[in-house]
C-alpha positions as CSV (number, residue, x, y, z in Angstrom):
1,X,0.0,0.0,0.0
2,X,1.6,3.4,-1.4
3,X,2.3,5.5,2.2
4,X,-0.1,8.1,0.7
5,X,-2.9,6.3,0.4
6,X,-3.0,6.0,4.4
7,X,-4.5,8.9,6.4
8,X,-4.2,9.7,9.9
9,X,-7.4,10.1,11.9
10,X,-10.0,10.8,14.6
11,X,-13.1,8.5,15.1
12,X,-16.0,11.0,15.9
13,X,-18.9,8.9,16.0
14,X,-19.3,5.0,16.0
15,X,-22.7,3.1,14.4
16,X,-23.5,-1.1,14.0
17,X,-19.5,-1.1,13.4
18,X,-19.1,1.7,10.9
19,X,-17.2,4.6,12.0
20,X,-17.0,8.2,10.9
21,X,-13.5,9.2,10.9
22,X,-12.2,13.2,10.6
23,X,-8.7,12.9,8.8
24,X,-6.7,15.5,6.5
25,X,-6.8,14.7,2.7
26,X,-4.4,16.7,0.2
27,X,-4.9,19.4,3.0
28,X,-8.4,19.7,3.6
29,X,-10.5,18.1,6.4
30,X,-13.0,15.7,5.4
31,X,-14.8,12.6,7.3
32,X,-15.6,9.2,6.0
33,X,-17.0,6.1,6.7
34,X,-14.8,3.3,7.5
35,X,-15.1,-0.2,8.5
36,X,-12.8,-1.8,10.9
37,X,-10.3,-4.8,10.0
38,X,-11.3,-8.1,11.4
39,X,-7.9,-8.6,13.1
40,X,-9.4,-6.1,15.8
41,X,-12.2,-8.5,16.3
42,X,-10.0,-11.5,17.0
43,X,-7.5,-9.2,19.2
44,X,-10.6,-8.4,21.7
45,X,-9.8,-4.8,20.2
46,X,-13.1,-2.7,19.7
47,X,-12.1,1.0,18.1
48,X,-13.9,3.8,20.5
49,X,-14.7,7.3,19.6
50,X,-11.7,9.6,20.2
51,X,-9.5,7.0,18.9
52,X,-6.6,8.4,17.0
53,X,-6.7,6.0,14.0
54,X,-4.5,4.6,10.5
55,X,-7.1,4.6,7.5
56,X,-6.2,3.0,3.9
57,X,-8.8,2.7,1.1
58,X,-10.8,-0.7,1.2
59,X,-12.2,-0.6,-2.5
60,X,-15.7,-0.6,-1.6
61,X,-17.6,1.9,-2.5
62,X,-20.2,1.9,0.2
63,X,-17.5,2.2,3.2
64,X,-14.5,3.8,1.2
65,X,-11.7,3.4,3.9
66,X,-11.0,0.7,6.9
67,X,-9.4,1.1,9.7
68,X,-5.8,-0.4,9.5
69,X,-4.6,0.8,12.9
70,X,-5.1,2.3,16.0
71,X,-2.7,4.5,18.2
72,X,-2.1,3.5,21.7
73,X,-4.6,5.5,24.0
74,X,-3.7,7.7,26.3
75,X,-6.9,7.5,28.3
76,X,-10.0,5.4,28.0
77,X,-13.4,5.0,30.1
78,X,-15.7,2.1,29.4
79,X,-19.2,3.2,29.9
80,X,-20.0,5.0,27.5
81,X,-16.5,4.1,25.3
82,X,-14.4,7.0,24.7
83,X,-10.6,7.0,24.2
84,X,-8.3,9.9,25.1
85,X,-10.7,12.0,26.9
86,X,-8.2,15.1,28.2
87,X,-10.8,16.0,30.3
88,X,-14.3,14.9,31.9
89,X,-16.8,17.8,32.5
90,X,-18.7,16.5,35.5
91,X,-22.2,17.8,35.5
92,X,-24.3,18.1,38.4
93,X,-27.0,20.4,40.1
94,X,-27.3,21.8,43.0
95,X,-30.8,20.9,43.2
96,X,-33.8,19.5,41.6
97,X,-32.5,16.7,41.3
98,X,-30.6,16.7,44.9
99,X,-26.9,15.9,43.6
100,X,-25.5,12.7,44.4
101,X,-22.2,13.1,45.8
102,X,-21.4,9.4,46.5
103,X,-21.7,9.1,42.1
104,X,-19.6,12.6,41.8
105,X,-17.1,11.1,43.8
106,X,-16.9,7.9,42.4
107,X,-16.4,9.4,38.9
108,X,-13.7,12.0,40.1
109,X,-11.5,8.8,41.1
110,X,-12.4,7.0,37.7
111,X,-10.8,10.1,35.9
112,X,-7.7,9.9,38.8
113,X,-7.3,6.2,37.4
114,X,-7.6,7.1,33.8
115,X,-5.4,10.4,33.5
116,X,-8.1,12.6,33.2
117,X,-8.9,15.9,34.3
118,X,-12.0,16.4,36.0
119,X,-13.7,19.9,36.4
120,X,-17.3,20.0,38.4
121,X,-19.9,22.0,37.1
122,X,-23.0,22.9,39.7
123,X,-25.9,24.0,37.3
124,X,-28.9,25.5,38.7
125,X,-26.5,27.4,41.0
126,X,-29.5,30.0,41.5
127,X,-31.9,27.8,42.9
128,X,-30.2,27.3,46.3
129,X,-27.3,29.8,46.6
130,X,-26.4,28.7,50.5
131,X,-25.7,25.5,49.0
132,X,-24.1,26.2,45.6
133,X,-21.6,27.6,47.6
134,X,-21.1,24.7,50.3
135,X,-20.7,22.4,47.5
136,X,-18.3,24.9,45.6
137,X,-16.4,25.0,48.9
138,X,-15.8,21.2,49.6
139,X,-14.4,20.4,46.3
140,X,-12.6,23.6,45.8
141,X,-10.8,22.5,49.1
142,X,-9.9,19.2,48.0
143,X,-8.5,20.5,45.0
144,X,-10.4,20.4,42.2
145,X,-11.7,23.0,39.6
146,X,-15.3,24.4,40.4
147,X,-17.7,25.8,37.8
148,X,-21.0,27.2,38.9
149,X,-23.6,27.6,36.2
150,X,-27.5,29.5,36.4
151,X,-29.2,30.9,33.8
152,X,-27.8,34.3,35.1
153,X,-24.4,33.5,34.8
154,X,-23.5,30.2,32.0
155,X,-20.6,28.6,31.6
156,X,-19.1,30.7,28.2
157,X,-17.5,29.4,25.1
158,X,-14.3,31.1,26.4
159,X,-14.3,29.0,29.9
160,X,-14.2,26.2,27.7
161,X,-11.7,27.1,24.9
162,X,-9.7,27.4,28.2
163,X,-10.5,23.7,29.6
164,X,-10.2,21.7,26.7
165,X,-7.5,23.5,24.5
166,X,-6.7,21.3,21.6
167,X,-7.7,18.0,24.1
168,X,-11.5,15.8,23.7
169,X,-13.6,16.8,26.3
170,X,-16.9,15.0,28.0
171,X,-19.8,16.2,29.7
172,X,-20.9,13.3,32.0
173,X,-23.4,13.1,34.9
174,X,-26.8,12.5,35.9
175,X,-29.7,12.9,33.8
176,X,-32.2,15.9,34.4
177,X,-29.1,18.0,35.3
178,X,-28.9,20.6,32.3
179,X,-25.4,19.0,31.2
180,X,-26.9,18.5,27.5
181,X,-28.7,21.7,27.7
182,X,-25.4,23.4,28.4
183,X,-23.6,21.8,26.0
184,X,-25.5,22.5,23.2
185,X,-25.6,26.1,24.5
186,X,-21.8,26.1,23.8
187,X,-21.9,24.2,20.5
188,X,-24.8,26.4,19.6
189,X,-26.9,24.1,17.9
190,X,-29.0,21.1,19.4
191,X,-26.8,17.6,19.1
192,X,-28.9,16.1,21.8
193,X,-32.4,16.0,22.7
194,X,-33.1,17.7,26.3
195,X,-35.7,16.2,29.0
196,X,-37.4,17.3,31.8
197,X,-37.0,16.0,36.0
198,X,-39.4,13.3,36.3
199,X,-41.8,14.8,39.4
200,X,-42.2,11.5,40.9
201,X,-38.7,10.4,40.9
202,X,-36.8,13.0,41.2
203,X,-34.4,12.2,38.6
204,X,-33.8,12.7,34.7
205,X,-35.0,11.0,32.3
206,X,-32.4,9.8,29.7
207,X,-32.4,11.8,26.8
208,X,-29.1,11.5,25.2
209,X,-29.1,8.5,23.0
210,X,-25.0,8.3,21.4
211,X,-21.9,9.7,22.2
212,X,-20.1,11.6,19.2
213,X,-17.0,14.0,19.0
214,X,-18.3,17.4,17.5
215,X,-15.4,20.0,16.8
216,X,-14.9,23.0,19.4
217,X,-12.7,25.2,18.4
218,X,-9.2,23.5,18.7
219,X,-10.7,20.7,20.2
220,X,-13.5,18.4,20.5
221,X,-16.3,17.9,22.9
222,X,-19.5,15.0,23.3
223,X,-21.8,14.9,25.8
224,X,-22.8,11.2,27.1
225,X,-25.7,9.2,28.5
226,X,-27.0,10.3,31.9
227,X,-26.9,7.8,34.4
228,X,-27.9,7.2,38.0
229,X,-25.3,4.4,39.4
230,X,-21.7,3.5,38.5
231,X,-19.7,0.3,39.5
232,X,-16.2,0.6,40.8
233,X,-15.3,-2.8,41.1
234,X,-16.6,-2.8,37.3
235,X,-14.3,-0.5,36.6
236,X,-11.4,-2.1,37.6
237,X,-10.5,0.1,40.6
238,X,-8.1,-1.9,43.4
239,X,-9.2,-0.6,46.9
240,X,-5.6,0.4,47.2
241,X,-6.6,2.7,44.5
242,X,-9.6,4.6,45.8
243,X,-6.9,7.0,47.9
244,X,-5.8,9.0,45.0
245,X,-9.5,9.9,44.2
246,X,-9.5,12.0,47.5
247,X,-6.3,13.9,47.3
248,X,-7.1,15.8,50.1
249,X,-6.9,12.7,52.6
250,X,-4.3,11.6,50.3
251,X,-2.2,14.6,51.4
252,X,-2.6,13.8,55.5
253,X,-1.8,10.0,54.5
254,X,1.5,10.2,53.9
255,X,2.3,10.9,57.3
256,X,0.5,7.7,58.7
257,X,2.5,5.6,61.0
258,X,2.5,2.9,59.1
259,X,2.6,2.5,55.2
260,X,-0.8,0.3,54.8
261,X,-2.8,2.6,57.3
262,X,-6.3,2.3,55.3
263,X,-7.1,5.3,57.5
264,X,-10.1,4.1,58.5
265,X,-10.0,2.9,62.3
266,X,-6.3,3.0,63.0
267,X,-5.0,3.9,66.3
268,X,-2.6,7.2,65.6
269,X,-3.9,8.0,61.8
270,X,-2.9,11.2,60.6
271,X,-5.5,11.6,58.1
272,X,-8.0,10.8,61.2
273,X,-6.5,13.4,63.6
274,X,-7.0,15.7,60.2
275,X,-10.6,14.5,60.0
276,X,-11.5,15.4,63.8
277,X,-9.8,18.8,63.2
278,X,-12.2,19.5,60.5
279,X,-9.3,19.6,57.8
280,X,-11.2,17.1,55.8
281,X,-14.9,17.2,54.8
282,X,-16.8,14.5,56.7
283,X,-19.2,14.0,53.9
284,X,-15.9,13.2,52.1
285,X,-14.2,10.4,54.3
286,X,-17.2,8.8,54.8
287,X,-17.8,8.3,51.1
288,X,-13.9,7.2,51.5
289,X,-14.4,4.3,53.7
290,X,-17.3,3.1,52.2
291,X,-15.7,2.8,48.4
292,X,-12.3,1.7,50.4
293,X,-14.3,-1.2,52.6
294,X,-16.7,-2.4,49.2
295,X,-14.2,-3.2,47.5
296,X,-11.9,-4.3,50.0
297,X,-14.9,-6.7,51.3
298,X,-15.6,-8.4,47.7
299,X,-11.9,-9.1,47.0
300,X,-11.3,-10.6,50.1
301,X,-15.2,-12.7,49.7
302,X,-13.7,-13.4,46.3
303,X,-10.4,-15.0,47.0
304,X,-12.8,-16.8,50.2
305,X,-14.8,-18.4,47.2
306,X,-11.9,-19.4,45.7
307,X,-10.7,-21.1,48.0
308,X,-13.7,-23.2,48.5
């Protein structure tokens, strides 16, 4: 295969195993179908929007190009599939529905395993302003980036050009929360449908149906299904692990005693001295000790059934 007849590439947008890619041809961008080889198939290897892929003409004319190779990914989340996220935009409000901190914290230590960055956005900041900026307080003081958004004051196309750069950007959260709303606010056309807080159950109905890249600026941004629970043990996370999603206990632990302090009942913790000093939000450590002890409790129950 002549070197340029292959194209170097971005999947946007994946379909029943045809994928749109957005690759430079004789110095113009264009996007194309493309099918994937069947070697990926037999590998286990499934390509994932965001993907930076290797495209060579497949001489048929309904799906012009396949997929020859892909890069290795920098990042990657499993639910929904997307590969070299930069950085997850996670979307929650502040009320109506009530936000669900266990699920915020749970997907700030997904992006701590996966090398993303992770900026909270509070929507409906107006509604209860006491407690916009109670939230805004606990996880500016644990170290993350804070966005507050209203209707009086949204999130601008500049805040974002300023996030994402040239990276791929996601907004993820709950359903109901104004995350696809926003987004297509800044992309300034609708490229999801929008839905309304279900009055008896207090949460959002899902609305968004696929994940695909759309071009912002330098970079790209998707928004992806809303959703109400999230697995860690699913996801792969080691209790050893869930430390570096709360970097402000993670700052206290270093000074433990002893180096496998799980800082959750030990005589002389540091990071418990910390906690009773109020240097670390309660609301916090509990949600700490209970992802620590989960997944602490079904590794040890599976090696018991092992055993058996």
């Amino acid at each position: 295969m002549a070197e340029d007849q292959s194209f170097r590439g971005v999947i946007t947008k994946g379909v029943g195993g045809v994928y749109t890619v957005r690759f430079c041809k004789e110095g113009e961008i264009t996007s194309a179908q493309c099918a994937a080889r069947g070697a990926f198939r037999l590998k286990g290897i499934k390509p994932a929007i965001g993907d930076k892929v290797h495209i060579i003409p497949s001489g048929d004319p309904d799906v012009e190009y396949v997929i020859d190779d892909i890069e290795e990914r920098k990042s990657f989340i499993a639910r929904p599939p997307v590969a070299n996220l930069s950085v997850m935009l996670l979307t929650f409000s502040v009320t109506n529905p009530a936000p669900d901190l266990t699920l915020l914290d749970k997907m700030l230590l997904i992006c701590s395993m996966n090398n993303i960055k992770p900026v909270i956005i509070f929507t409906k900041g107006d509604l209860d302003v006491d407690d916009s900026e109670r939230l805004c307080s606990i996880y500016t003081k644990a170290g993350y980036e804070v966005l507050v958004s209203s209707p009086q004051k949204s999130l601008t196309e500049k805040d974002l050009m300023d996030i994402i750069g040239n990276g791929i950007a996601a907004f993820a959260g709950p359903s109901g929360v104004g995350k696809s709303t926003l987004c297509n606010s800044l992309l300034g056309f609708d490229i999801m449908e929008t839905g309304e807080v279900s009055a008896k159950i207090r949460r959002g109905r899902h609305t968004t149906r696929h994940v695909e890249l759309h071009e912002f600026y330098d970079g790209f941004i998707c928004d992806t299904p809303g959703f109400t629970s999230l697995s860690l043990e699913d996801q792969g996370v080691d209790y050893r692990e869930v430390l570096y999603g709360f970097p402000e206990i993670n700052a206290f632990a270093t000074g433990c005693r002893f180096d496998d302090c799980s800082h959750r009942k030990e005589d002389g913790c540091v990071v418990r001295a910390a906690l009773e000093e109020g240097k670390i939000d309660k609301g916090r450590f509990e949600r700490y000790v209970n992802f620590y002890t989960e997944l602490y409790d079904n590794r040890n129950n599976y090696k018991s059934r092992r055993r058996q």
